[in-house]
N, C-alpha and C positions, 0 to 999 in steps of 0.2 A: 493285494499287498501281502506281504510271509508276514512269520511273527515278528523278525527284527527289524522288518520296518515299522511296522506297527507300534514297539514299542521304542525305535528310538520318535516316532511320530508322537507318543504318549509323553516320551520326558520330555520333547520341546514345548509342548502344550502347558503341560504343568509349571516349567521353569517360566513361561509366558509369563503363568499367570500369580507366580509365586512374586515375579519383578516387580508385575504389575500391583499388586499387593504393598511393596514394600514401604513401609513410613517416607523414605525422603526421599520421595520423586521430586519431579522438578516439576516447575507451576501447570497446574492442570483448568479446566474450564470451569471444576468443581473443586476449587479450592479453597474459594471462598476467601482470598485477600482484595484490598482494592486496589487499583492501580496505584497510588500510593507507595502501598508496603511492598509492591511490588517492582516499581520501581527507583524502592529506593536500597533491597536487594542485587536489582542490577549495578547498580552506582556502585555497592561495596565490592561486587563482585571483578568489575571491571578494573576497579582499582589495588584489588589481589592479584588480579594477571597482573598488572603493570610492575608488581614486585614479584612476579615469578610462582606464585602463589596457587592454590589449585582453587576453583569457583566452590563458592558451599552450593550445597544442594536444600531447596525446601523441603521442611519436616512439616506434616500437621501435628506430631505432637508437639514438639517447641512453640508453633505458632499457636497453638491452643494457649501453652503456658503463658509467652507473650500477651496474648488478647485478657488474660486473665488479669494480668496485675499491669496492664494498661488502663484495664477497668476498676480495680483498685487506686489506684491513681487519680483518675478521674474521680471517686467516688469520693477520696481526702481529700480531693484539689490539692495533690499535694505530688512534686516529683519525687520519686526516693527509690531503692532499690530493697526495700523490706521484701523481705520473708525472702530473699534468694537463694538461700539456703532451702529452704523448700522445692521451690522452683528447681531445684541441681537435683534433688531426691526424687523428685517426679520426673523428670529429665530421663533419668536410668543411663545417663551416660557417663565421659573417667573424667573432663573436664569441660567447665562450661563459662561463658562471660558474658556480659549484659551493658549493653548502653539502652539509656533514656532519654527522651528528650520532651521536650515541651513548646509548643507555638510554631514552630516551623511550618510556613504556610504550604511550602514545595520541597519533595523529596531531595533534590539539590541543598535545600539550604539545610535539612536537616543534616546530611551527609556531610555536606560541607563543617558545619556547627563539630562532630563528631569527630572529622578527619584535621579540625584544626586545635584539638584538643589531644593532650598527651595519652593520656590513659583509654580515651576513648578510639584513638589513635592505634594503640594498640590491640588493640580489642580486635580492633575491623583485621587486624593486620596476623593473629594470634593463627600459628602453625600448626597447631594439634586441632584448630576445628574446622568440622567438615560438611555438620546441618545446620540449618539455621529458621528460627520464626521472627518474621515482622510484624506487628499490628498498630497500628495507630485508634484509640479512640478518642472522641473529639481532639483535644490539640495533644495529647499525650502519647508519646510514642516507646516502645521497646522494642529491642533489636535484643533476642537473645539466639546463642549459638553454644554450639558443643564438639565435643569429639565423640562422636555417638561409631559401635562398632569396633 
């Protein structure tokens, strides 16, 4: 090998690994969601194509945020979207929106629950975002997203 291949062989290596690196890849085998949050991701997703929409992509940072005041949640027994203003400052990204939910036994019905509600409706539907984290603990779910980038 000469030096430029070499070194165009170095920058595809490292761009490899810079992608692979990057916060909002799509679901991995270590991402640690459960099928669940997972496919109830898909649901929204599918349902943004259908309006022309572009798919989010999973963040582990969002879904961290997510799992955090799902656990919050659980911990008041109580739904709510306290501190989300926080959650947008730890975010680090220009705009962000959050649905909640509670009991929904099957990702469908939470989906559903969310797509037949106005605001929530929107949310799923909102044009500026592009990552997103699911988490559900015990019956307490958040779906938070952003326009991260």
């Amino acid at each position: 090998m000469n030096k430029v291949q070499r070194l165009i062989y170095f920058t595809i290596i490292i761009s490899l690994i810079i992608i692979s690196a990057s916060d909002s890849n799509n679901f991995t085998a270590d991402s640690c969601v459960s099928t669940y949050e997972r496919d109830v991701l898909i649901l929204i997703n599918k349902y943004r194509a259908s309006y022309g929409l572009k798919q989010l992509s999973f963040s582990t940072r969002l879904n961290r945020l997510a799992k955090q005041h799902s656990q919050y949640m659980q911990r008041k027994s109580n739904l709510s979207h306290d501190l989300f203003s926080s959650r947008f400052q730890q975010a680090k990204c220009f705009t962000c929106v959050e649905n909640v939910g509670w009991n929904y036994s099957t990702p469908k019905a939470q989906f559903n629950g969310w797509r037949n509600s106005p605001g929530h409706n929107r949310n799923m539907l909102n044009r500026s975002i592009n990552v997103a984290g699911i988490s559900k603990v015990g019956p307490y779910v958040t779906f938070f997203a952003c326009k991260c980038r």
